[in-house]
C-alpha positions in Angstrom: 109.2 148.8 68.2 111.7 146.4 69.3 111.5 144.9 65.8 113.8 147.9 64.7 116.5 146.3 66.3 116.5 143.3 64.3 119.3 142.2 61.3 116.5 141.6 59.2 114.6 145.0 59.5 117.7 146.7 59.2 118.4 144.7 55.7 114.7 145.7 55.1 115.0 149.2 55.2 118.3 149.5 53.4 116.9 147.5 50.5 116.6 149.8 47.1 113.3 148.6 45.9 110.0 148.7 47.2 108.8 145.0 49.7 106.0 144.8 52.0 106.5 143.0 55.4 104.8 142.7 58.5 106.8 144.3 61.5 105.9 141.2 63.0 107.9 138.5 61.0 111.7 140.5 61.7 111.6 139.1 65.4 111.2 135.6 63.7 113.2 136.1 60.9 115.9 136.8 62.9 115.1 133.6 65.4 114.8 131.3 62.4 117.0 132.6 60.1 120.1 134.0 61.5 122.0 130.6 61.6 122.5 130.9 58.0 123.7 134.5 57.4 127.3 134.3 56.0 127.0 130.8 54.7 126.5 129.0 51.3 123.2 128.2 51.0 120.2 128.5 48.6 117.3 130.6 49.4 114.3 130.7 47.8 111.6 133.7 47.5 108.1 132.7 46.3 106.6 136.3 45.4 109.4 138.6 44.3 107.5 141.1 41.9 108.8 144.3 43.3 112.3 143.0 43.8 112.9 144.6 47.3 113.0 141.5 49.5 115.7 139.9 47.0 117.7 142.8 47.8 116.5 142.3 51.8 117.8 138.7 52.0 121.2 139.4 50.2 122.2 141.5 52.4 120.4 139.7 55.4 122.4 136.5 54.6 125.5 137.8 52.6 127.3 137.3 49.5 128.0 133.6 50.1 124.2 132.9 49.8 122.1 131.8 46.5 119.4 133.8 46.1 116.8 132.3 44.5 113.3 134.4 43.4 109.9 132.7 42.0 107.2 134.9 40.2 104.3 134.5 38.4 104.7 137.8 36.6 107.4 137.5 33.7 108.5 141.4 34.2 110.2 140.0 37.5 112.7 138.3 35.0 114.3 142.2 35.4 115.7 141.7 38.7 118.3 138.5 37.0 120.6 141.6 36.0 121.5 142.0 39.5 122.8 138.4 40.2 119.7 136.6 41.1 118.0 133.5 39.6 114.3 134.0 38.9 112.3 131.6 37.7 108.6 132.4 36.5 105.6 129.6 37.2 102.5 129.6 39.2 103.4 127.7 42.6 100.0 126.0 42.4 101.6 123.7 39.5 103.0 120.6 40.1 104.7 120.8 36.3 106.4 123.8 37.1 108.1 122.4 41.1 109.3 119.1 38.9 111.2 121.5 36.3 112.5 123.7 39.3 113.5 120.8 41.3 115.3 118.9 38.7 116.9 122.5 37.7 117.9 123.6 41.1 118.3 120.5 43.2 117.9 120.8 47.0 117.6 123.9 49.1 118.2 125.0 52.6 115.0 128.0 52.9 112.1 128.8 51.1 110.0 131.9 52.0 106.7 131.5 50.6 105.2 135.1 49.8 103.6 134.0 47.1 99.7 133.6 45.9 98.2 133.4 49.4 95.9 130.7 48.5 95.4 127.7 50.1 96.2 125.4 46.7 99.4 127.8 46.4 100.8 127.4 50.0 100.2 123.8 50.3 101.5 122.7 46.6 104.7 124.5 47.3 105.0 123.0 50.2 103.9 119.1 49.2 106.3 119.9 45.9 109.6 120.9 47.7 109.2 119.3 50.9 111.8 116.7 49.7 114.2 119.0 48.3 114.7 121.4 51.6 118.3 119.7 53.1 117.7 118.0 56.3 118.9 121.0 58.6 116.7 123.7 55.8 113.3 125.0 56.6 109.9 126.4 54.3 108.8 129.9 56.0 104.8 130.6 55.4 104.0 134.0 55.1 100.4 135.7 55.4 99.1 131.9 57.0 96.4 135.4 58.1 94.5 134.1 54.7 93.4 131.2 56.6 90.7 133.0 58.6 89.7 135.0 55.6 87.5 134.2 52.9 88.3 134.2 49.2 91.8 132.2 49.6 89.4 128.8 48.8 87.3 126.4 50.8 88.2 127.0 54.4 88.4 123.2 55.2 91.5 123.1 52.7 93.2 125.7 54.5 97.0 125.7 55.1 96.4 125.7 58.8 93.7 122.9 58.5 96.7 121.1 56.4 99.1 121.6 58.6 96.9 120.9 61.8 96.0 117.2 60.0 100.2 116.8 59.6 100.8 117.6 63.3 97.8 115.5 64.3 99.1 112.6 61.7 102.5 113.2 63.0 100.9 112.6 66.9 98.7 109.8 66.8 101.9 107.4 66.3 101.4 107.1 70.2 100.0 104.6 71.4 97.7 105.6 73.8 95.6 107.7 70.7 93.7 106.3 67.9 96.2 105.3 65.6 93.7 104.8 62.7 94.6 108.0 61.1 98.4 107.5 62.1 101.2 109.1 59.6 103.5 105.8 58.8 106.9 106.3 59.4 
């Protein structure tokens, strides 16, 4: 229960509204996150319906930061009267990152809580990837729907994307087959 201890659990449990989070992601939270508590940045929440991990991050990461929330359901519009930007699109559509993007410019964090699916988590992240600053990060949450069936086909999995990246990203050495080889 060292988790308890955390920044980040304690701006959990103090939020007013209902949000669901694994006891698991407050010891990395903290570790990831903490460099930008008290500073001017823009976060962004995929997955806000309930409106409690808005209310987590603002006080996680303090007044200074923009706090940004994404939905698909149009009744999270509600949580705007509290002072954050909500914006409501599926993250699966490449129509709907162009018009946030050209809205919102560049970022410094997204959190994707969002639709769980495969085509959800890697359009999100293929959409913003140029728009997170160069010292800003995307956070996946539930990457669990990987081993799980009914997120799509299994060999499009965020893991299976992300595993292609990393092996992209290695096979610039020259010792490896370079055929698949990510170009810098």
């Amino acid at each position: 229960m060292n988790y308890k201890k955390n920044l980040s659990y304690k701006a959990f449990i103090k939020s007013p509204y209902k949000s669901i989070k694994h006891t698991t992601y407050f010891d990395v939270y903290d570790e990831l996150l903490s460099k930008y508590r008290n500073k001017k940045i823009t976060f962004v929440e995929i997955g806000v319906l309930s409106g409690g991990s808005l209310f987590m991050w603002r006080k996680f990461f303090g007044r200074k930061a923009r706090i940004i929330g994404i939905d698909l359901n149009p009744v999270a519009k509600k949580w705007e009267k509290y002072g954050f930007e909500i914006f409501i699109g599926d993250q699966s559509d490449i129509d709907f990152w162009k018009k946030f993007k050209k809205k919102i410019g560049t970022v410094d964090l997204i959190l994707d809580d969002g639709g769980h699916r495969y085509i959800d988590q890697i359009t999100s992240v293929e959409c913003m990837l140029s728009n997170i600053k160069n010292d800003g990060m995307i956070v996946i949450e539930d990457t669990h729907t990987s081993y799980m069936d009914g997120f799509g086909d299994k060999k499009y999995s965020l893991i299976n994307y992300i595993k292609n990246k990393i092996d992209k990203i290695n096979h610039r050495f020259h010792r490896l087959n370079t055929n698949n080889a990510e170009v810098s």
